[in-house]
ZAPA-895537 format. One record per atom (N, C-alpha, C): x, y, z; atom name; residue number from 1; chain. Coordinates in Angstrom, 3 decimals. Example, Ala and Ser with C-alpha at 12.3 -4.5 7.8 and 13.67 -1.06 7.14 Angstrom:
# residues 2
{c1->13.190 c2->-5.690 c3->7.800 atom->N seq->1 mol->A}
{c1->12.300 c2->-4.500 c3->7.800 atom->CA seq->1 mol->A}
{c1->13.200 c2->-3.300 c3->7.800 atom->C seq->1 mol->A}
{c1->12.850 c2->-2.250 c3->7.080 atom->N seq->2 mol->A}
{c1->13.670 c2->-1.060 c3->7.140 atom->CA seq->2 mol->A}
{c1->12.900 c2->0.030 c3->7.870 atom->C seq->2 mol->A}
***
This chain:
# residues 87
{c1->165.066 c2->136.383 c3->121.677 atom->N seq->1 mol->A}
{c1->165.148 c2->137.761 c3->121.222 atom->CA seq->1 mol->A}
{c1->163.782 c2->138.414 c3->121.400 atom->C seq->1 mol->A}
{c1->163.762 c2->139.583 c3->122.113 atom->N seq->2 mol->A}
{c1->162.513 c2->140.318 c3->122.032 atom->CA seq->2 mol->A}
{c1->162.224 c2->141.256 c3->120.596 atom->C seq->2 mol->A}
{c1->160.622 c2->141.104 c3->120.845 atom->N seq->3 mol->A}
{c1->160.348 c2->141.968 c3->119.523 atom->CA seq->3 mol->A}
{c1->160.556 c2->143.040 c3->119.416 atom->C seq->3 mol->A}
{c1->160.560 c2->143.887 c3->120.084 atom->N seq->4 mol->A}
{c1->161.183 c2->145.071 c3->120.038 atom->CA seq->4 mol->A}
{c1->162.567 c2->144.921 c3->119.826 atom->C seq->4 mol->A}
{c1->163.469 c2->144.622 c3->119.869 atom->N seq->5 mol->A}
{c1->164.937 c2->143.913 c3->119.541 atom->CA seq->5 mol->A}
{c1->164.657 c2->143.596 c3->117.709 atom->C seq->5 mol->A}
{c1->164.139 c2->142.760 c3->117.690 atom->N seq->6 mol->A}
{c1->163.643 c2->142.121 c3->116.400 atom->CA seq->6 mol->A}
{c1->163.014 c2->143.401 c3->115.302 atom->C seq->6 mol->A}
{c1->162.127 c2->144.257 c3->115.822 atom->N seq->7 mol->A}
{c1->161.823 c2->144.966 c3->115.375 atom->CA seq->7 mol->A}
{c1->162.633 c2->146.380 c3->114.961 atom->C seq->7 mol->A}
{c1->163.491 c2->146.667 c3->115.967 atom->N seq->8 mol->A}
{c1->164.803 c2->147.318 c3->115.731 atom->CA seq->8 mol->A}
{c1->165.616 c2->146.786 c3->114.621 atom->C seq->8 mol->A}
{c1->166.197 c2->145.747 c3->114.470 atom->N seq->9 mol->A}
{c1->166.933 c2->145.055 c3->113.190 atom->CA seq->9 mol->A}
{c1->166.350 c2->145.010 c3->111.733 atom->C seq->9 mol->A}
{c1->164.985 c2->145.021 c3->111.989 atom->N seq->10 mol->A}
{c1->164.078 c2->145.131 c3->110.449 atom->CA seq->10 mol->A}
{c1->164.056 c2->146.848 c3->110.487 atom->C seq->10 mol->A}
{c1->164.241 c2->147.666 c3->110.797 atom->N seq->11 mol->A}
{c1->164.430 c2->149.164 c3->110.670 atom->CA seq->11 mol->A}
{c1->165.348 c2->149.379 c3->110.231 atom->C seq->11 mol->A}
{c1->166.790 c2->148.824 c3->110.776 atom->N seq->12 mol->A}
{c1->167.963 c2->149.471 c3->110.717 atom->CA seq->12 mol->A}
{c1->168.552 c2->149.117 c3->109.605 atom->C seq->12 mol->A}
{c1->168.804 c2->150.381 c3->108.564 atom->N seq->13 mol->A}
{c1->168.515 c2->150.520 c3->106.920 atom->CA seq->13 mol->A}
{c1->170.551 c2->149.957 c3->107.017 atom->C seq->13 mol->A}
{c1->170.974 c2->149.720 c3->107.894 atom->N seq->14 mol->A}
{c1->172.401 c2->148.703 c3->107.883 atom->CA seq->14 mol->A}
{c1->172.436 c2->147.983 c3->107.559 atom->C seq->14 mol->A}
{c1->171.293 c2->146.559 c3->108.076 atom->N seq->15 mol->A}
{c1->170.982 c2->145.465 c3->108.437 atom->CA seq->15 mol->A}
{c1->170.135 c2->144.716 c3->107.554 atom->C seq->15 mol->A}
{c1->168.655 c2->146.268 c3->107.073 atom->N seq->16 mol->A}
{c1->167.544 c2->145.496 c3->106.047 atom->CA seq->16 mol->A}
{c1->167.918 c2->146.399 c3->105.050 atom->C seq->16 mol->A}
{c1->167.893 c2->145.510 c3->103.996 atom->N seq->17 mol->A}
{c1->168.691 c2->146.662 c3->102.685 atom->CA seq->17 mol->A}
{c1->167.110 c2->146.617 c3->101.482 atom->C seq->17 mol->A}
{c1->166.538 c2->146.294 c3->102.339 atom->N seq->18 mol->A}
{c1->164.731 c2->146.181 c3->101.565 atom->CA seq->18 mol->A}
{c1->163.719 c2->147.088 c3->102.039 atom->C seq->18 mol->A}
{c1->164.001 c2->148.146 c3->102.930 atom->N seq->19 mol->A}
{c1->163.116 c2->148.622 c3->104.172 atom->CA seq->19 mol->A}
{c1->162.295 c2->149.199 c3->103.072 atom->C seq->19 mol->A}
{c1->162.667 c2->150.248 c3->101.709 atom->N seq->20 mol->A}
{c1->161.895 c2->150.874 c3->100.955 atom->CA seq->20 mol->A}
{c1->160.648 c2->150.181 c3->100.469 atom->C seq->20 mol->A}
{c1->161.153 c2->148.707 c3->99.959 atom->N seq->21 mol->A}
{c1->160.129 c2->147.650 c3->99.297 atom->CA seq->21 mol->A}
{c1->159.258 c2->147.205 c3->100.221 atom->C seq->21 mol->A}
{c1->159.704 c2->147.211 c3->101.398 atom->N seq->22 mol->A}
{c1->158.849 c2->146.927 c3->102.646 atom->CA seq->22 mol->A}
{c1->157.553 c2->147.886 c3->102.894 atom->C seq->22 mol->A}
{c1->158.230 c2->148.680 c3->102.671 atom->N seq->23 mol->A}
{c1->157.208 c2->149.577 c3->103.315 atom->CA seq->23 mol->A}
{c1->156.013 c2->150.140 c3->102.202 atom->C seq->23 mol->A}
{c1->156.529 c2->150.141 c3->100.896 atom->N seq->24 mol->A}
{c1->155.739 c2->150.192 c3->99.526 atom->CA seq->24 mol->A}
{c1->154.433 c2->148.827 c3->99.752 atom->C seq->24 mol->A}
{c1->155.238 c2->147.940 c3->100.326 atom->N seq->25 mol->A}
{c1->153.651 c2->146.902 c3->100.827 atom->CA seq->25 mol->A}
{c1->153.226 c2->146.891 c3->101.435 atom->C seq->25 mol->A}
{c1->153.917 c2->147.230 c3->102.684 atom->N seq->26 mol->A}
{c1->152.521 c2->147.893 c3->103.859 atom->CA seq->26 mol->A}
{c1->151.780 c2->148.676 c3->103.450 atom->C seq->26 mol->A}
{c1->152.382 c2->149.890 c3->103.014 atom->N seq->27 mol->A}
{c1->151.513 c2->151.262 c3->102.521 atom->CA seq->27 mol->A}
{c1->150.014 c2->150.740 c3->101.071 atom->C seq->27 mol->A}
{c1->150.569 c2->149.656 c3->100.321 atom->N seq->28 mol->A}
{c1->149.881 c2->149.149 c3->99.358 atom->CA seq->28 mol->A}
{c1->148.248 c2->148.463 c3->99.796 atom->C seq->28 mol->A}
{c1->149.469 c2->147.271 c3->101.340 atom->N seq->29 mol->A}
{c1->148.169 c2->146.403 c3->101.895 atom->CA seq->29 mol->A}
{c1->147.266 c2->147.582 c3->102.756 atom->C seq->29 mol->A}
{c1->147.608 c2->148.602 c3->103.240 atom->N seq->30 mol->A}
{c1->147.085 c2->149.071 c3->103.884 atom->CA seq->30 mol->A}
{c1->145.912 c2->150.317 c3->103.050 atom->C seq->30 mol->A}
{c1->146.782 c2->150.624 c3->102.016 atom->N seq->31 mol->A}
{c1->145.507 c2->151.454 c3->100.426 atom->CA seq->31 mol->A}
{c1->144.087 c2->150.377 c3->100.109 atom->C seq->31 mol->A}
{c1->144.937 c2->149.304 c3->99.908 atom->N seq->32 mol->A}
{c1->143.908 c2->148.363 c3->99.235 atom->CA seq->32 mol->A}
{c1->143.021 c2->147.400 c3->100.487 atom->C seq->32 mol->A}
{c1->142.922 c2->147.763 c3->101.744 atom->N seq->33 mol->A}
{c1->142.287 c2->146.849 c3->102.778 atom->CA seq->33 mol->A}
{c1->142.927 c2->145.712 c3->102.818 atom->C seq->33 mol->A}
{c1->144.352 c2->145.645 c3->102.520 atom->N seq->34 mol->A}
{c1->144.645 c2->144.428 c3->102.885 atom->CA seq->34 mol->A}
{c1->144.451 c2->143.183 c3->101.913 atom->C seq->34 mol->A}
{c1->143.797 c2->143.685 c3->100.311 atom->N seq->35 mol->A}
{c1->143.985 c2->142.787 c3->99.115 atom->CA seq->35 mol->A}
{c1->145.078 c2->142.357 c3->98.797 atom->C seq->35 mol->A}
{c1->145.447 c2->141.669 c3->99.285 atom->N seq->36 mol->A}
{c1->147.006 c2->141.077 c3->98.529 atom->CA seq->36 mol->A}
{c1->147.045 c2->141.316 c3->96.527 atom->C seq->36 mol->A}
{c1->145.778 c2->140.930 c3->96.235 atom->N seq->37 mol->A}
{c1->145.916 c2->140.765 c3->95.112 atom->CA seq->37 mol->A}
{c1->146.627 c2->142.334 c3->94.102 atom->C seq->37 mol->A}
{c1->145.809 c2->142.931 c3->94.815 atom->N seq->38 mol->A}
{c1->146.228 c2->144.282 c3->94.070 atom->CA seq->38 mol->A}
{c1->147.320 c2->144.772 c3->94.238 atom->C seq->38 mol->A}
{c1->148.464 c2->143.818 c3->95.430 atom->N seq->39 mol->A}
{c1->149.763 c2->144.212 c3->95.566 atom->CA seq->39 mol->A}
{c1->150.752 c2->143.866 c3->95.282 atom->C seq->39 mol->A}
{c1->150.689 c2->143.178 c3->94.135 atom->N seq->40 mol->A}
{c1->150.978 c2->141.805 c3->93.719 atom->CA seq->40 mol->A}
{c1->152.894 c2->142.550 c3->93.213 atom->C seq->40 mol->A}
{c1->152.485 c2->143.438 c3->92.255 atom->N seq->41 mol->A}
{c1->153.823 c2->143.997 c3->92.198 atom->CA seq->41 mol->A}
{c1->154.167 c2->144.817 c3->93.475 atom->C seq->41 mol->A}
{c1->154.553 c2->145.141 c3->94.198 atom->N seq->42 mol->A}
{c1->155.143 c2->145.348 c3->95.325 atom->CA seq->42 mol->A}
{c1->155.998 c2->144.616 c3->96.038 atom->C seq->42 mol->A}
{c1->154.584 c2->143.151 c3->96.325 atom->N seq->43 mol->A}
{c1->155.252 c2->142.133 c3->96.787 atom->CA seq->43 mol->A}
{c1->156.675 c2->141.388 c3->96.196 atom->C seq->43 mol->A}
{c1->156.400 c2->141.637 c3->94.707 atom->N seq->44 mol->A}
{c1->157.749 c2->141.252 c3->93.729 atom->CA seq->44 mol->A}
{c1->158.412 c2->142.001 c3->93.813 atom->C seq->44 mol->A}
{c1->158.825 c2->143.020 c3->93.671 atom->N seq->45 mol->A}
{c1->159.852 c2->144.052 c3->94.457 atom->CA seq->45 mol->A}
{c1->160.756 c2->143.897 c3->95.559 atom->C seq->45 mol->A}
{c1->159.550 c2->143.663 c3->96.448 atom->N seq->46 mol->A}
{c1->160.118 c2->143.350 c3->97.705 atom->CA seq->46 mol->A}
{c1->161.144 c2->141.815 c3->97.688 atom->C seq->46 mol->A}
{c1->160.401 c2->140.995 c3->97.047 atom->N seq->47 mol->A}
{c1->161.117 c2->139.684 c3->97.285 atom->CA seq->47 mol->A}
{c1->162.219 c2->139.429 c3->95.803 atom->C seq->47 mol->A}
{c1->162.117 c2->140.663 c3->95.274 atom->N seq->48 mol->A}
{c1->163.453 c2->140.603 c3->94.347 atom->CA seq->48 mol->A}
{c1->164.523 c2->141.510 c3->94.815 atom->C seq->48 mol->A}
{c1->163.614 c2->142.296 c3->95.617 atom->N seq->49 mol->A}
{c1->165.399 c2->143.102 c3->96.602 atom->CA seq->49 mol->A}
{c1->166.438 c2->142.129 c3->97.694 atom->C seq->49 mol->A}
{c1->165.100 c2->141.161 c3->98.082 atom->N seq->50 mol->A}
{c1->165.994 c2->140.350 c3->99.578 atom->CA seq->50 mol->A}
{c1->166.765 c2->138.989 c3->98.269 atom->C seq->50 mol->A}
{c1->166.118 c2->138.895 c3->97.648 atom->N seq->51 mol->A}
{c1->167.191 c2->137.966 c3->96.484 atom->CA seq->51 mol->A}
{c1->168.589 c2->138.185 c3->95.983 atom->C seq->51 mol->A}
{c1->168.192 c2->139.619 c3->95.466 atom->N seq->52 mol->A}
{c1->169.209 c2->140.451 c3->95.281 atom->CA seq->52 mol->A}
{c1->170.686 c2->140.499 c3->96.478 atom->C seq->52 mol->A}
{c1->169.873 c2->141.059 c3->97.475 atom->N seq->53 mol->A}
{c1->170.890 c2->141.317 c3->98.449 atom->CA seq->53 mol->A}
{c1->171.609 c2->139.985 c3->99.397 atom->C seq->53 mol->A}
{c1->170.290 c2->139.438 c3->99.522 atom->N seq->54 mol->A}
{c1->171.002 c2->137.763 c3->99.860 atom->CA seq->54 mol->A}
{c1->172.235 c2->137.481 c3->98.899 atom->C seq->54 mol->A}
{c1->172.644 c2->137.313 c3->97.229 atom->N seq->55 mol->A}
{c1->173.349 c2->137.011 c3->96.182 atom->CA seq->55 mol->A}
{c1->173.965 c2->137.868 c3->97.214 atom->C seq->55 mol->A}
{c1->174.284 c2->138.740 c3->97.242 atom->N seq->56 mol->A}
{c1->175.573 c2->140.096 c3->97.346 atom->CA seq->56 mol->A}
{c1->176.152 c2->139.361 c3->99.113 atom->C seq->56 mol->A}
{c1->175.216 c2->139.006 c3->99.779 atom->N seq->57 mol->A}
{c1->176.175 c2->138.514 c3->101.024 atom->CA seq->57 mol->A}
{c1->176.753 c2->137.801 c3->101.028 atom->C seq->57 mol->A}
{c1->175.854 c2->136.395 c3->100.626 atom->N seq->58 mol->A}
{c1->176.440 c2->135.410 c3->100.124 atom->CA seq->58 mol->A}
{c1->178.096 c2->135.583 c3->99.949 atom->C seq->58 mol->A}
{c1->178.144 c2->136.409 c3->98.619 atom->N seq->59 mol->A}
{c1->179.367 c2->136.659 c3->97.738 atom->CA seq->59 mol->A}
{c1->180.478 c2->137.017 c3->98.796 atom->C seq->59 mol->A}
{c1->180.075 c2->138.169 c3->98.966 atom->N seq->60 mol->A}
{c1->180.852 c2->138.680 c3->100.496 atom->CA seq->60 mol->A}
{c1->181.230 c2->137.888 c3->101.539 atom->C seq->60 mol->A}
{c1->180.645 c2->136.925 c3->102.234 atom->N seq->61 mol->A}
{c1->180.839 c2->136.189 c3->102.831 atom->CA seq->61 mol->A}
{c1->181.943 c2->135.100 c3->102.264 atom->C seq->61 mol->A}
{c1->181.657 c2->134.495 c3->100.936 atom->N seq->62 mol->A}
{c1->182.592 c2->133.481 c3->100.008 atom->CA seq->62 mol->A}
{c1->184.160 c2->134.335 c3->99.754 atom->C seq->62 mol->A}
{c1->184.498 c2->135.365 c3->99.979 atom->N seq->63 mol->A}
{c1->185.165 c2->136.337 c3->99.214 atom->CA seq->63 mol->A}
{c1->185.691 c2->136.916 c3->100.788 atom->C seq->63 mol->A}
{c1->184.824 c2->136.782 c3->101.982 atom->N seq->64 mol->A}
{c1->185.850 c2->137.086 c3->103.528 atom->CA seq->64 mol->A}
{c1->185.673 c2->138.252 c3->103.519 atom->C seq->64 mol->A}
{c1->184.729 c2->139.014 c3->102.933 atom->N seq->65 mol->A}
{c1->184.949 c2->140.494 c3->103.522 atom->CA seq->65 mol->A}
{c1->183.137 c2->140.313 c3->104.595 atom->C seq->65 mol->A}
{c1->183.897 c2->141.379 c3->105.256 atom->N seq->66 mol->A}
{c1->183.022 c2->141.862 c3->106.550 atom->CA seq->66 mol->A}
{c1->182.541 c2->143.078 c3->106.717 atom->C seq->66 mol->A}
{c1->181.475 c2->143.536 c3->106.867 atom->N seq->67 mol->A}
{c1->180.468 c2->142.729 c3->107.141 atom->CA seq->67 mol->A}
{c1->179.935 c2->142.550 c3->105.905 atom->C seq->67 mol->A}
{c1->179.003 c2->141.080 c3->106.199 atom->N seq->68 mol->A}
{c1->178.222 c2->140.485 c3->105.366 atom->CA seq->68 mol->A}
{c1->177.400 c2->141.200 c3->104.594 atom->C seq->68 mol->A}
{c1->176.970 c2->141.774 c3->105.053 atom->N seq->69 mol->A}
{c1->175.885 c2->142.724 c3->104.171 atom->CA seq->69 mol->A}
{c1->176.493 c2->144.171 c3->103.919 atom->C seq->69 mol->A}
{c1->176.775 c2->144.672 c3->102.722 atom->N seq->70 mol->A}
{c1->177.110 c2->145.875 c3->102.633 atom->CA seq->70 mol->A}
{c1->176.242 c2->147.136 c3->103.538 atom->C seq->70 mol->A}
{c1->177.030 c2->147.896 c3->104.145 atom->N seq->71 mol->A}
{c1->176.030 c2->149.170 c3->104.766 atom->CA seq->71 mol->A}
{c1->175.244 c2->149.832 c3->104.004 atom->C seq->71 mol->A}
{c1->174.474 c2->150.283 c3->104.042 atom->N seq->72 mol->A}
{c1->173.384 c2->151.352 c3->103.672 atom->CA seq->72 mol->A}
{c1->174.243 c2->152.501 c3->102.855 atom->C seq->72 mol->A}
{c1->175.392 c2->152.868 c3->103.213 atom->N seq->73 mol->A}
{c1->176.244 c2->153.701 c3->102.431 atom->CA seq->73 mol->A}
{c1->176.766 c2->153.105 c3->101.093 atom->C seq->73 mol->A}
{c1->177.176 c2->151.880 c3->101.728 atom->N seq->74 mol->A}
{c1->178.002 c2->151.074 c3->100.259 atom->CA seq->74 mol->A}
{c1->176.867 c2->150.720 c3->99.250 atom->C seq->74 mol->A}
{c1->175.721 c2->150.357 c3->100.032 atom->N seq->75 mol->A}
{c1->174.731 c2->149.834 c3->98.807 atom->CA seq->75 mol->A}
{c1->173.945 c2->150.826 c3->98.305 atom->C seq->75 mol->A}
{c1->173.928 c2->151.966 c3->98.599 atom->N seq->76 mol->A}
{c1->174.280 c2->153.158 c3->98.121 atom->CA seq->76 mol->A}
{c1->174.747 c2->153.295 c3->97.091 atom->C seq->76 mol->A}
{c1->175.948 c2->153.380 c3->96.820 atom->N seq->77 mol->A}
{c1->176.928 c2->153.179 c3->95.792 atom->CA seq->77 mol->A}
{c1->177.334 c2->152.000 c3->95.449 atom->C seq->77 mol->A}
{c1->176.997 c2->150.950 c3->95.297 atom->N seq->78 mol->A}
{c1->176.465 c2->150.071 c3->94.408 atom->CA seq->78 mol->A}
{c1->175.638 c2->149.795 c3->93.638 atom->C seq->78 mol->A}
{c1->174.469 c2->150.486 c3->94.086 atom->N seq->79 mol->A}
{c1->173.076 c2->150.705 c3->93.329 atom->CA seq->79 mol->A}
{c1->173.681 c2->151.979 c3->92.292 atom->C seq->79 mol->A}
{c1->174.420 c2->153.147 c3->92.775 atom->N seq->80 mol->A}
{c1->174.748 c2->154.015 c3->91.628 atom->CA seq->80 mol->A}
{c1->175.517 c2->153.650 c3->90.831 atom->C seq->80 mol->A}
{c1->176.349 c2->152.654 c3->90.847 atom->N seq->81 mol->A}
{c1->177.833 c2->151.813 c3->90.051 atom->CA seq->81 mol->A}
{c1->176.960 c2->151.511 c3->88.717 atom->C seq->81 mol->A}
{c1->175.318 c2->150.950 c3->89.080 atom->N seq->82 mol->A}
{c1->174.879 c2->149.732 c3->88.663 atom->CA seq->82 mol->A}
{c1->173.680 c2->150.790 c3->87.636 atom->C seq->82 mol->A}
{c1->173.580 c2->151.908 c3->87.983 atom->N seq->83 mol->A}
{c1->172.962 c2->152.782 c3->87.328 atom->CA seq->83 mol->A}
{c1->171.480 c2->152.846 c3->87.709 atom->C seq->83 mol->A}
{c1->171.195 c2->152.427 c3->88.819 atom->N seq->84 mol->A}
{c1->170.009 c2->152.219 c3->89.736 atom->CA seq->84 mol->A}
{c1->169.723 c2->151.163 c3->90.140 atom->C seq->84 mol->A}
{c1->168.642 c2->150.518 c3->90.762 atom->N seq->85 mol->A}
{c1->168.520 c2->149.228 c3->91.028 atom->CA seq->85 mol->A}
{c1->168.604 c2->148.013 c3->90.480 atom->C seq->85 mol->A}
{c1->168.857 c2->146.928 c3->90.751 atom->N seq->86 mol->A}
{c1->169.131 c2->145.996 c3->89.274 atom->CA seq->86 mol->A}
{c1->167.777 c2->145.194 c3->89.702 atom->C seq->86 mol->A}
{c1->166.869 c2->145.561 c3->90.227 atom->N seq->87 mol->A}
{c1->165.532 c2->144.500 c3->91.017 atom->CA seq->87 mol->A}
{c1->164.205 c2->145.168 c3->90.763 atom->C seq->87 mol->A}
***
């Protein structure tokens, strides 16, 4: 797979249902020179959204519905069901 390919799939808000948390740590590492330390919540964000959404494919997947990962629309309205983020 090319990176540009690769890099297309981490964009496409279908596919990465984290792009917001993602980018809250770039924007963080990139405020702070690249201190991890000072990004410390971000980074937890980030790796409690792909937790999150991993659980939800998972499920989906156990349960036969397709596609695996809810769209950007549905998780959408799942996040509003749920009364905002649960992460």
């Amino acid at each position: 797979m090319s990176d540009k390919s690769n890099a297309r799939k981490v964009r496409n808000a279908d596919i990465n249902p984290c792009i917001e948390e993602s980018d809250g740590s770039q924007k963080c590492l990139d405020a702070y020179n690249y201190n991890k330390d000072m990004c410390s919540a971000y980074f937890l964000k980030y790796k409690n959204c792909r937790k999150y959404w991993h659980g939800v494919m998972l499920q989906r997947r156990r349960e036969g519905i397709k596609p695996d990962m809810p769209t950007a629309k549905e998780r959408e309205e799942i996040i509003a069901a749920l009364g905002g983020k649960p992460y």
